[in-house]
C-alpha positions as CSV (number, residue, x, y, z in Angstrom):
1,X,-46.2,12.3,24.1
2,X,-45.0,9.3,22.1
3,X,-42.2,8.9,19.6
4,X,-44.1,6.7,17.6
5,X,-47.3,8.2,17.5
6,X,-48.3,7.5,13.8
7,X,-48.4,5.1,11.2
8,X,-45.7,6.2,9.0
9,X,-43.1,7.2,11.9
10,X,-43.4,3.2,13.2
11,X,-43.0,1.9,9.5
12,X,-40.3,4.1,8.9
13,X,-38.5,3.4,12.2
14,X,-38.6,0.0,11.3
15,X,-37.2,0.0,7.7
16,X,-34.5,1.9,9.6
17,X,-33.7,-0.8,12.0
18,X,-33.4,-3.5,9.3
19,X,-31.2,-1.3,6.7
20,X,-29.0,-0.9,9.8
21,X,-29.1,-4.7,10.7
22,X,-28.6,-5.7,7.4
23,X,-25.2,-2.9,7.2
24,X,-23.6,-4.1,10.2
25,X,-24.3,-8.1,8.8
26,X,-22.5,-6.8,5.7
27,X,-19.6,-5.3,7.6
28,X,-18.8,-7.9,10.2
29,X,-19.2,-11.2,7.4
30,X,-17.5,-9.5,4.1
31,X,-15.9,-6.5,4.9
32,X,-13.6,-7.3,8.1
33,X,-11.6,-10.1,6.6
34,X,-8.4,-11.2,8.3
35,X,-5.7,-12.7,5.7
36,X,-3.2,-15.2,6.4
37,X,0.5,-13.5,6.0
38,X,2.1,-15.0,2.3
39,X,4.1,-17.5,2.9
40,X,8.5,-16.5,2.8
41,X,9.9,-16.5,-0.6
42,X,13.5,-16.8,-1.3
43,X,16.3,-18.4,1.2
44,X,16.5,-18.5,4.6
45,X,20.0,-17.7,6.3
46,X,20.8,-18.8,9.8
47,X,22.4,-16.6,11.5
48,X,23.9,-18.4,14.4
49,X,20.8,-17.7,17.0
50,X,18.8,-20.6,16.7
51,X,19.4,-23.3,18.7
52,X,18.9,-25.4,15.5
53,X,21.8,-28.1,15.0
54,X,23.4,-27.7,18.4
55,X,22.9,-31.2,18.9
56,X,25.6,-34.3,19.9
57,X,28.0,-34.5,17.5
58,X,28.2,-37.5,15.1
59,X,31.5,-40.2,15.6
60,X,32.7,-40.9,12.0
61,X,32.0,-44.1,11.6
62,X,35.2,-45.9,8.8
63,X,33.2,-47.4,5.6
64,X,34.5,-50.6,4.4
65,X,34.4,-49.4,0.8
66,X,34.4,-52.1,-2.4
67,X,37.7,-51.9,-4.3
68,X,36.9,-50.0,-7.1
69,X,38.0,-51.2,-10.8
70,X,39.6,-48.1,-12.8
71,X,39.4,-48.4,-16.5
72,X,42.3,-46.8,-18.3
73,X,41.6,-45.2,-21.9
74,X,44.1,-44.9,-24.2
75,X,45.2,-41.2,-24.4
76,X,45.8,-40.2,-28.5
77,X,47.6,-37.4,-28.4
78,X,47.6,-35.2,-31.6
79,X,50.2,-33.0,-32.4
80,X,49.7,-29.3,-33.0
81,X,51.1,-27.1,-35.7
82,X,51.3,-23.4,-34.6
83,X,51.1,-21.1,-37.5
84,X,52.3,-17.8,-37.1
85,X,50.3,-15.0,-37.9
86,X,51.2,-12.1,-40.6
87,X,51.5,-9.2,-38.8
88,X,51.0,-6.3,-41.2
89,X,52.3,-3.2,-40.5
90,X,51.8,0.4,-41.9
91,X,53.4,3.0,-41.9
92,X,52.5,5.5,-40.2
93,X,53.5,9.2,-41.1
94,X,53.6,11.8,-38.9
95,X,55.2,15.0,-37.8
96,X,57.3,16.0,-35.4
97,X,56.1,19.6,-35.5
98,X,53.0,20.8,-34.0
99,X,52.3,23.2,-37.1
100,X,48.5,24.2,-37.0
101,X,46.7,23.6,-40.8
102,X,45.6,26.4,-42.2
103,X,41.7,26.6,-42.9
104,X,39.9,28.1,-45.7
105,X,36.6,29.2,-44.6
106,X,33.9,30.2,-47.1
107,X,32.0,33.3,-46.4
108,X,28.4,32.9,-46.3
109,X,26.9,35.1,-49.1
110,X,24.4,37.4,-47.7
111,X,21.0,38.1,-49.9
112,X,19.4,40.9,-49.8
113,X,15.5,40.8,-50.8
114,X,14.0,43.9,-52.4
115,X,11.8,45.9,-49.8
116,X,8.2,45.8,-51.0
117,X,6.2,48.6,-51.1
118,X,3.0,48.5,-48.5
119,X,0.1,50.5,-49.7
120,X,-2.3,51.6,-47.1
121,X,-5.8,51.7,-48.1
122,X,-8.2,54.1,-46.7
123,X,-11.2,52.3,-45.4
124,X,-14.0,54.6,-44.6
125,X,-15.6,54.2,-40.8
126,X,-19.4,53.3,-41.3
127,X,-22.0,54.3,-39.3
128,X,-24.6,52.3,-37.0
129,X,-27.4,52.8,-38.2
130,X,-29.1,54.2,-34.9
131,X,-26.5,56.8,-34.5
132,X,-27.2,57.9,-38.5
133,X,-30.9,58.5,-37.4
134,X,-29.9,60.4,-34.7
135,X,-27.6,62.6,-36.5
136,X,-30.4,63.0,-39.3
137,X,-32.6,64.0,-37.0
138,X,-30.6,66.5,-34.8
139,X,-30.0,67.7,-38.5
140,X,-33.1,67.9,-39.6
141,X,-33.5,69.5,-35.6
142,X,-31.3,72.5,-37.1
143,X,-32.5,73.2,-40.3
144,X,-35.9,74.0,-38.7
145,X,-35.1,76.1,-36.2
């Protein structure tokens, strides 16, 4: 017995096998993409564990420096006035007793509305039409007998 014993099993086998080629082309070219860290933003601190700048110290070396002219400017020196502010002062006036202010509060006027009279109308039931023809004819059922 063979797998692929007809025409349509062999064609479809091999649509199969180049979807599934074609898939795992896709996957392993655009879809598994390795990215780069981003590079460090901000400051790097050195914590003392890097053997970075351990090295030989450096001998001071004396520069013979080139005297150096210094220009003097003439200083003007103004002279300040101070004006003294006006202080204002109020008086302020006070109590020496902690007497509590008496407070007139209003009473709230209370409206009463007039009580309106509800009339009930009487609204008669009415009668599906089916159960009137069956009440006219268990009537009519009476009156005969």
């Amino acid at each position: 017995m063979s797998v692929l014993d007809t025409k349509h099993k062999r064609k479809s086998a091999l649509i199969t096998a180049c979807i599934l080629a074609l898939l795992i082309f896709g996957i392993f070219n655009y879809g598994m993409r390795y990215l780069d860290p981003p590079e460090e933003y901000g400051l790097a601190i050195n914590f003392g564990s890097s053997e970075v700048g351990s090295g030989a110290p450096i001998e001071k070396v004396n520069k013979v420096s080139e005297p150096t002219v210094v220009e003097q400017q003439e200083v003007v020196e103004e002279e300040v006035k101070e004006v003294q502010k006006e202080v204002v002062q109020e008086e302020i006036i006070t109590s020496d007793t902690s007497k509590e202010v008496p407070v007139v509060e209003k009473e709230k006027e209370i409206k009463k509305e007039p009580v309106k009279k509800v009339e009930k109308e009487i609204v008669k039931k009415e009668i599906p039409k089916t159960q009137a023809k069956t009440q006219t004819i268990k009537r009519n059922a009476r009156r005969s007998q």
